[in-house]
C-alpha positions as CSV (number, residue, x, y, z in Angstrom):
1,X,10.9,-28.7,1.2
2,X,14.6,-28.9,1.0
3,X,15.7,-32.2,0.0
4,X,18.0,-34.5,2.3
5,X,20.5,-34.8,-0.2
6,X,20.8,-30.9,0.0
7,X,21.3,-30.7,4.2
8,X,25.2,-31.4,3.8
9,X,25.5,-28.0,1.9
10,X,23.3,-26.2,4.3
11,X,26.0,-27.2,7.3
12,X,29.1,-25.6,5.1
13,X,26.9,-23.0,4.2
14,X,26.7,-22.1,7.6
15,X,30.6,-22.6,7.8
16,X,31.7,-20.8,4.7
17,X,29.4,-17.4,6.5
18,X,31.0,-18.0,9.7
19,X,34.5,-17.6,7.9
20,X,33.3,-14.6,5.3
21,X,34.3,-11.3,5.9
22,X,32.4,-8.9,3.6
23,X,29.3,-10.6,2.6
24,X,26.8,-9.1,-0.7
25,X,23.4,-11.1,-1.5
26,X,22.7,-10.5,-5.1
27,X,18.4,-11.6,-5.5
28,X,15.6,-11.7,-8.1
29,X,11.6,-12.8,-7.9
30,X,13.0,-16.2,-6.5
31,X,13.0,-14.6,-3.3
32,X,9.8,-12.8,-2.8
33,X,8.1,-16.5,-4.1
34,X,7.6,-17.8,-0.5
35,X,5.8,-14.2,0.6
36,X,3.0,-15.3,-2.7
37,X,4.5,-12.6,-4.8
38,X,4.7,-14.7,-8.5
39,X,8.0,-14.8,-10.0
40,X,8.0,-13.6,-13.8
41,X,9.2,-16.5,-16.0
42,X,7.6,-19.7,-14.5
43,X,4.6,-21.3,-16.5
44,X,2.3,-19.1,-13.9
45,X,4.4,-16.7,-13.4
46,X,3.9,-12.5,-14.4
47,X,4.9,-12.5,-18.1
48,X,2.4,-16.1,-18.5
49,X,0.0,-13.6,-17.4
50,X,0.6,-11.1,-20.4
51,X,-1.2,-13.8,-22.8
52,X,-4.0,-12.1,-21.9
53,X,-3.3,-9.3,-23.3
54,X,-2.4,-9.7,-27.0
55,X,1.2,-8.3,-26.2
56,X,4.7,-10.0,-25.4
57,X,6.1,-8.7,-22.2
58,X,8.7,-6.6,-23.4
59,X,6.0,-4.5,-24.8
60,X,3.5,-4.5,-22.2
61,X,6.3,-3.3,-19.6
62,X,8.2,-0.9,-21.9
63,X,8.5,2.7,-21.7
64,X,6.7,3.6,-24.8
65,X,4.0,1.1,-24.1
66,X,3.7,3.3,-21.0
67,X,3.7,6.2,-23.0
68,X,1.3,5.4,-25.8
69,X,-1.1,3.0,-23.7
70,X,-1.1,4.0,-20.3
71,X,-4.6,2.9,-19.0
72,X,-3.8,-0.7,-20.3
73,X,-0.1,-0.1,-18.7
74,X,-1.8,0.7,-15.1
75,X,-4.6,-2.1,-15.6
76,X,-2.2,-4.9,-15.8
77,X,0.5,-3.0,-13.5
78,X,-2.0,-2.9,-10.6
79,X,-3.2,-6.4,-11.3
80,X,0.0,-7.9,-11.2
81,X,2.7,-6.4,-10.1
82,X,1.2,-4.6,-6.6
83,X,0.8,-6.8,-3.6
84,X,0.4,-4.3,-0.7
85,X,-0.4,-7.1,1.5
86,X,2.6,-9.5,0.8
87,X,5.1,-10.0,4.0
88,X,8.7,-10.7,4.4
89,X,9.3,-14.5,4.1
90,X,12.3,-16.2,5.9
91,X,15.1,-15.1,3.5
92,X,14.1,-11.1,3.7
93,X,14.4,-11.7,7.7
94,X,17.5,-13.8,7.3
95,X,19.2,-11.1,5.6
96,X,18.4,-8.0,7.8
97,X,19.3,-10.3,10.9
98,X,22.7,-11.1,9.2
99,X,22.8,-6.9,8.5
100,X,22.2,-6.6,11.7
101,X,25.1,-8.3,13.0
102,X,27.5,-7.4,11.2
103,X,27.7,-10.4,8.6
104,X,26.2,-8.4,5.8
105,X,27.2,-5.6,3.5
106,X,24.6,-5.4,1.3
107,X,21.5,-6.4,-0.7
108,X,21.4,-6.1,-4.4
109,X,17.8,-7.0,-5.6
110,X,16.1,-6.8,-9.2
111,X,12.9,-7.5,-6.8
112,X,10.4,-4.1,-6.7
113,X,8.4,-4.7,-3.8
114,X,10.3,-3.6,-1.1
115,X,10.2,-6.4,1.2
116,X,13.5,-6.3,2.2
117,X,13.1,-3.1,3.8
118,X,9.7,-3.8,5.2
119,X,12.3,-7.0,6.7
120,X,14.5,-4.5,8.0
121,X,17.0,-4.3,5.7
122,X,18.8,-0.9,5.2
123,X,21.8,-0.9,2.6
124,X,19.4,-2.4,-0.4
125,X,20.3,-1.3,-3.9
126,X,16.9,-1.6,-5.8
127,X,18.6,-2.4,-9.2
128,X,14.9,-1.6,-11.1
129,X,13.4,0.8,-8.5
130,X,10.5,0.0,-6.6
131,X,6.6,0.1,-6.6
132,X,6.5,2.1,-3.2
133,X,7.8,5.0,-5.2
134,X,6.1,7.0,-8.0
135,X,6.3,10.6,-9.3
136,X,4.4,13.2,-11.3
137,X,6.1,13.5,-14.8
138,X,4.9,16.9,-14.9
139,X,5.6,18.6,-11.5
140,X,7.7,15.8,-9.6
141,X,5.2,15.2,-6.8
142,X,5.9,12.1,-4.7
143,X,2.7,9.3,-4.4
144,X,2.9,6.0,-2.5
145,X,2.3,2.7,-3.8
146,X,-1.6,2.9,-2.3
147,X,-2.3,6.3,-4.2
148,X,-1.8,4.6,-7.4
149,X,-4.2,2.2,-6.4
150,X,-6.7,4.1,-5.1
151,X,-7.2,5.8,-8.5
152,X,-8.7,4.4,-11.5
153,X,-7.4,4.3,-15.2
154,X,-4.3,6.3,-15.9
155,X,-3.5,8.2,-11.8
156,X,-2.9,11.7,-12.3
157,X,-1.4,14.1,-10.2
158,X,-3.1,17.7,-9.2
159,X,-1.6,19.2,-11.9
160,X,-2.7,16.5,-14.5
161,X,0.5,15.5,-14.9
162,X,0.6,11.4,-15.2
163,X,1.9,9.3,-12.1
164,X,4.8,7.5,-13.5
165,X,6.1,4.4,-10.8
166,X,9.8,4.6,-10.3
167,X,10.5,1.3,-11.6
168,X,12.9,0.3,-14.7
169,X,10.7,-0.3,-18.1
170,X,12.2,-2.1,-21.0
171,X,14.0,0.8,-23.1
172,X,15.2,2.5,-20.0
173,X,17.9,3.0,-18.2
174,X,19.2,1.5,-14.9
175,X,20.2,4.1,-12.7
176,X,23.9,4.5,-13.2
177,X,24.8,6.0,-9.6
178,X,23.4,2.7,-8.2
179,X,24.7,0.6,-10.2
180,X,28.6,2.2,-9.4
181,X,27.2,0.9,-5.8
182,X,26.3,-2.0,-6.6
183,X,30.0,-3.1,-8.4
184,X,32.0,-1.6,-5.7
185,X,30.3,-3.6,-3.2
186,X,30.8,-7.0,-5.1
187,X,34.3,-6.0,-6.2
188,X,34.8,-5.6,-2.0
189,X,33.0,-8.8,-1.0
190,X,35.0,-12.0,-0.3
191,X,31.6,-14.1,-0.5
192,X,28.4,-13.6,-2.6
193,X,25.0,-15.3,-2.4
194,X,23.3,-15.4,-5.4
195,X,19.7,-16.7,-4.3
196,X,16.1,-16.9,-6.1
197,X,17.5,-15.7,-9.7
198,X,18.1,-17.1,-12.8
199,X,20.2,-14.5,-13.6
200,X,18.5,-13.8,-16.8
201,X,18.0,-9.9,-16.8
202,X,20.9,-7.5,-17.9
203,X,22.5,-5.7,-16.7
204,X,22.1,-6.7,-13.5
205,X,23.2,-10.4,-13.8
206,X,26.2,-8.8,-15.0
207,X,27.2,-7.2,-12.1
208,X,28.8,-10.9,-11.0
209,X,31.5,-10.3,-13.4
210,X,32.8,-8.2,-10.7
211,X,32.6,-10.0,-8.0
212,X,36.2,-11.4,-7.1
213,X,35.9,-13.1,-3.8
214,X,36.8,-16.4,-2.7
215,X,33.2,-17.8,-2.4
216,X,30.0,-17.7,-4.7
217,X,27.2,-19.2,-3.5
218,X,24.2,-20.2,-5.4
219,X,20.8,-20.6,-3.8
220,X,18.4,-21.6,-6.6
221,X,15.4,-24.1,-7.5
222,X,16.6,-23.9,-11.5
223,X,20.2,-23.4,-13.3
224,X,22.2,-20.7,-13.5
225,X,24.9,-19.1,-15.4
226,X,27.2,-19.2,-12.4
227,X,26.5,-22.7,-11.1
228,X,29.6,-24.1,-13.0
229,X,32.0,-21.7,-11.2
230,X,30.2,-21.6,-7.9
231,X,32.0,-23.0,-4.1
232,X,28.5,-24.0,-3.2
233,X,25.2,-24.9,-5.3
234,X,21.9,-25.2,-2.9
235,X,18.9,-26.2,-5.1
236,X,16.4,-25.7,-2.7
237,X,13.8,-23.0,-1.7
238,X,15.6,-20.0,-0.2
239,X,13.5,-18.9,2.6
240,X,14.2,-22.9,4.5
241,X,17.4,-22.8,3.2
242,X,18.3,-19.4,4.9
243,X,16.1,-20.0,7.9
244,X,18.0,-22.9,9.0
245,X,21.2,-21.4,8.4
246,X,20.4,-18.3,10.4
247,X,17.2,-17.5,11.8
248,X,17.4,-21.1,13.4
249,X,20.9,-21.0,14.9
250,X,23.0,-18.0,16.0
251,X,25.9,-17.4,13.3
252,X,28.6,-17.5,15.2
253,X,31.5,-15.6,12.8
254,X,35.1,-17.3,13.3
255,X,37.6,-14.7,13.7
């Protein structure tokens, strides 16, 4: 529920988008929230999960876990970090509308569920890869998101080599073509939203260093970093927020 105190800033929202030429969206787990997917830091939130487990996150989700304990890896992966079922919420639909006419350049997302595509979406930069992609470490065999699940224990491909998922571990690497992407399009942009992030993670909350535009938004339920330099702070869900600023009324851009 978005606070009343908060409607003002959705009205020059709306204005400040209507004025913007080159618009980027920078997200995290804050957005895929509203669609039941659980963020990763909240008191119920992925890593609360890990407790569980006997390890700290950063060891459950690193590479070398991965490599030396893959059956717990995939038994925790597949219990918490796959939601085939989740749906695009307001703010996935919000942004492939705005894509769609012309009012968006890009989405940057540290999300790995996809759900900006399965929105519509077509220029997203999937900053730690995704769960809809995975790949034999032996032989390079593609498998979809529902082949890992289908198997039990550690998935294996034909040739016994194990089904890694393309997404970023802890002691790995971000891709570094995408990321060149992802700065040039905030070094371009004139306006960023940063929405449904704490911008916790490197290097990805990093990337706002090079953002040089005239307006940074921030649509968040908790502080940022980037809320002392921000045109505009919105602390309010970001599915309402970005349903009543565009799925609700046409954005009529000012020339």
């Amino acid at each position: 529920m978005i606070n009343a105190s908060e409607l003002p800033k959705i009205e020059e929202l709306r204005r400040i988008l209507a004025r913007a030429g080159r618009t980027v969206f920078l997200g995290g787990a804050g957005t895929s929230t509203e669609s039941g997917i659980p963020d990763f830091r909240s008191s119920d939130g992925v890593f609360a999960a890990i407790r569980d487990y006997g390890f700290p996150p950063e060891t459950l989700l690193s590479r070398s876990f991965f490599l030396k304990h893959t059956e717990t890896f995939f038994e925790y992966y597949r219990k918490f970090l796959l939601y085939p079922n989740a749906l695009p919420n307001d703010c996935h639909r919000a942004l492939a509308k705005m894509e769609r006419e012309g009012a968006l350049s890009a989405v940057i997302t540290q999300n790995i569920d996809g759900l900006h595509q399965k929105a519509g979406s077509r220029t997203v930069l999937e900053l730690h890869g995704s769960v809809n992609s995975n790949r034999c470490m032996n032989c390079g065999r593609s498998f979809t998101m529902q082949d890992v699940m289908d198997k039990t224990g550690a998935p294996t491909c034909g040739c016994g080599g194990i089904i890694k998922p393309d997404v970023v571990l802890y002691e790995e690497p971000l891709n570094e073509k995408l990321l060149r992407v992802a700065v040039s399009q905030m070094d371009k942009a004139d306006t960023l939203i940063i929405g449904g992030t704490s911008l916790a993670v490197y290097p990805a909350a990093g990337l706002v260093d090079y953002f040089h535009g005239r307006n940074l938004i921030v649509i968040n339920l908790g502080k940022t970093s980037r809320n002392g330099s921000a045109t505009l702070n919105i602390s309010a869900p970001i599915g309402e927020v970005m349903r009543k600023v565009i799925l609700d009324h046409p954005l009529a851009k000012e020339a």
